[in-house]
C-alpha positions in Angstrom: -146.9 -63.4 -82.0 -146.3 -65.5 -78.5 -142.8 -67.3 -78.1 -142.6 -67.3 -81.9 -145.6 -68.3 -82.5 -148.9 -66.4 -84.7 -151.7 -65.1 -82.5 -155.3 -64.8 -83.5 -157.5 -63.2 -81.9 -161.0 -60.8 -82.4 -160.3 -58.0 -83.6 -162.6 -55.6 -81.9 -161.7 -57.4 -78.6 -158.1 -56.6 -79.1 -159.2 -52.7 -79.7 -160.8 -52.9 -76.6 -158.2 -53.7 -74.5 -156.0 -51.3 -76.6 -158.3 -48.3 -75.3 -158.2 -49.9 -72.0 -154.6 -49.6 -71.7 -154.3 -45.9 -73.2 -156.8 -44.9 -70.1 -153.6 -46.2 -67.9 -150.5 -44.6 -68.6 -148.9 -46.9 -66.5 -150.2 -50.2 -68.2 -149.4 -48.2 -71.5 -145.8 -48.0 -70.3 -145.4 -51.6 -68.8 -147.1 -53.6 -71.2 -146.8 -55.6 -74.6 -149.1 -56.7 -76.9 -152.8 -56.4 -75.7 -153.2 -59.4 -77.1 -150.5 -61.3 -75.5 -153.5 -60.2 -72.3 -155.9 -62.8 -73.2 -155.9 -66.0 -72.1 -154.8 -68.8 -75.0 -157.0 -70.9 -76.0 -155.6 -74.7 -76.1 -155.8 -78.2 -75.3 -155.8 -77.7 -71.4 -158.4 -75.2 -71.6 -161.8 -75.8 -73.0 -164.0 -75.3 -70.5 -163.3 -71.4 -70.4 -164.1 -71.7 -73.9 -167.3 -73.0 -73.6 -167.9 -70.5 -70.4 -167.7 -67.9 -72.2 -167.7 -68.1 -75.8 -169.6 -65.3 -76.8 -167.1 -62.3 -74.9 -164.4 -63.3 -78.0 -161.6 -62.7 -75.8 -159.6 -66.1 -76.4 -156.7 -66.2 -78.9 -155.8 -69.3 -80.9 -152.4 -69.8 -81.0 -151.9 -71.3 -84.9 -149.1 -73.7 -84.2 -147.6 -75.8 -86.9 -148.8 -77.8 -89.2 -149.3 -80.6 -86.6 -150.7 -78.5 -83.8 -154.1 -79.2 -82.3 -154.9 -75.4 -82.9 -154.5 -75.4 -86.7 -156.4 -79.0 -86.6 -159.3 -77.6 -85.3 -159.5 -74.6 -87.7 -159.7 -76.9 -90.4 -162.1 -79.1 -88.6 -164.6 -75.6 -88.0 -164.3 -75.3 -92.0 -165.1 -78.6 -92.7 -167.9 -78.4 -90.7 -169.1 -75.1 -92.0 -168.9 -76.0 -95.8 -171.0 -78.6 -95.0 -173.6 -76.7 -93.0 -174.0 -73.9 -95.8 -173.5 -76.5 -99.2 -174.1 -79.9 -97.8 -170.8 -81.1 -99.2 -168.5 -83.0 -97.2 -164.9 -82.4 -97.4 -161.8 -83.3 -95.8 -159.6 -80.1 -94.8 -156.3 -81.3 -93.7 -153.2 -78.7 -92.1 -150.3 -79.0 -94.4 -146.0 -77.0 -94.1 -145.8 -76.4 -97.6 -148.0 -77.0 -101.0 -145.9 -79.9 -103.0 -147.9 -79.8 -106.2 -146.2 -78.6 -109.1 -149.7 -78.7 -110.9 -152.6 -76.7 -108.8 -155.9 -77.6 -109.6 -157.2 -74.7 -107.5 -156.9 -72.6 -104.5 -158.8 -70.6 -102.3 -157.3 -67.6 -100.5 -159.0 -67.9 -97.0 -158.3 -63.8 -96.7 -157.4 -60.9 -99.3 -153.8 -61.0 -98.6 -153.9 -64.9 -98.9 -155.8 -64.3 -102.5 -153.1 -61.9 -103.7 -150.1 -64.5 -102.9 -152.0 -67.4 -104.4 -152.9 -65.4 -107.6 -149.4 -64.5 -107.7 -148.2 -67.7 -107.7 -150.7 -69.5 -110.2 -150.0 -66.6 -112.8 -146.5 -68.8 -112.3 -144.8 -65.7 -111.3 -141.9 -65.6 -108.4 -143.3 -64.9 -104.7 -141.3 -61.9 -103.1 -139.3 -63.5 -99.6 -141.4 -60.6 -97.6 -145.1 -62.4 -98.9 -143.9 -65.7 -98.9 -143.2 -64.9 -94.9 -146.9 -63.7 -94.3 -148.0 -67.1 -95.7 -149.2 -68.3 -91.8 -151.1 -71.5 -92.3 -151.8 -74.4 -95.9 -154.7 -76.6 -95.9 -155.1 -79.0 -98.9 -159.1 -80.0 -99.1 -160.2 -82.9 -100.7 -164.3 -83.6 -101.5 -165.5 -86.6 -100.4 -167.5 -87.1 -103.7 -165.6 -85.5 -106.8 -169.2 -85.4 -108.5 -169.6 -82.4 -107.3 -166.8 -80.5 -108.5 -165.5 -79.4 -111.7 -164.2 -82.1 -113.9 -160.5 -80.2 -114.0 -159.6 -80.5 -110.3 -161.9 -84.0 -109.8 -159.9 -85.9 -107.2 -157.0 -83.3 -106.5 -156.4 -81.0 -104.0 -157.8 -77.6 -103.4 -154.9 -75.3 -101.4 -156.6 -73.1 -98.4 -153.8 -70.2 -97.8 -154.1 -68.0 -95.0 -151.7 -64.6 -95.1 -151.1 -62.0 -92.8 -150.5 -58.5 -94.7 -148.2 -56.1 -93.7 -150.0 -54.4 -90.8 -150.1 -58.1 -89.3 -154.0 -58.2 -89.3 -155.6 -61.2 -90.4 -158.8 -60.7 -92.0 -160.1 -64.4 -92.5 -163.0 -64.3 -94.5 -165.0 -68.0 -94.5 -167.2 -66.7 -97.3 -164.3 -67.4 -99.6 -164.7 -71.6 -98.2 -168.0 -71.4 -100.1 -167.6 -68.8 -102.4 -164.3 -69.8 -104.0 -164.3 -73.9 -104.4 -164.5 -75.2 -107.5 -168.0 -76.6 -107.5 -169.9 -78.4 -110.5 -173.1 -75.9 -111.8 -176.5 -77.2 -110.3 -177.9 -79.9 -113.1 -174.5 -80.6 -114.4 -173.9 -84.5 -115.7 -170.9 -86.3 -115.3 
């Protein structure tokens, strides 16, 4: 984390820099986080995204809720359900999941899919998972046709997690894999 705040960042990039610093003993001693290296990636910033996109050495600094980091995460899955299903859907960053009655949920990593099972088995969240919980999405479909008739109109939760060892593992598969679409040929 940065000033309080959840770091993500590529993985293999991080390990790079990790390696980097063992080969200086000095950097070893001096510095934090290699991720807290990297230049963040915000609002003020774009064009060294775009510079040099392919490298993977920005981190996203999640943010609330409200943040323009966690706004954009949820405008790349919008944009990538509808690139690999051609359904349009609305992804909006949300504090907390008020819904006393899920419809459905997609864990967005492993650790994310254990909590949510956990907590649609109706069983009590532990404080130490509820605190990996790092970011809530509720999605919406633009045309409830083509979902299954028992969540139609209402929300489908998005939870990311960070397990123990504080590696986020995102999987976007699970966008696509896990929402609650209607079978091909299915009537209304």
């Amino acid at each position: 984390s940065h000033e309080g705040a959840v770091l993500l960042a590529d993985a293999e990039t991080i390990e790079r820099h990790e390696q980097n610093r063992h080969a200086s003993p000095l950097l070893g001693m001096l510095g934090g986080p290699a991720v807290t290296e990297l230049e963040i990636l915000d609002e003020n910033n774009p064009e060294s995204y775009f510079a040099r996109s392919d490298a993977f050495d920005m981190v996203l600094k999640l943010g609330s809720a409200r943040s323009p980091a966690r706004r954009g995460l949820a405008t790349a899955m919008e944009i990538w359900i509808r690139h690999l299903v051609a359904v349009g859907v609305e992804i909006e960053p949300v504090e907390r999941i008020e819904d006393e009655d899920w419809a459905w949920f997609v864990g967005l990593d492993a650790e994310a899919t254990r909590i949510g099972n956990t907590l649609w088995a109706g069983d009590e969240l532990d404080p130490e998972a509820a605190k990996r919980v790092i970011a809530l999405f509720r999605l919406t479909f633009s045309d409830t046709g083509e979902v299954l008739p028992q969540v139609g109109a209402r929300p489908v939760w998005l939870i990311m997690a960070m397990p123990p060892d504080r590696t986020i593992r995102m999987k976007p598969q699970n966008l696509v894999a896990g929402l609650p679409f209607r079978a091909p040929g299915t009537v209304n």
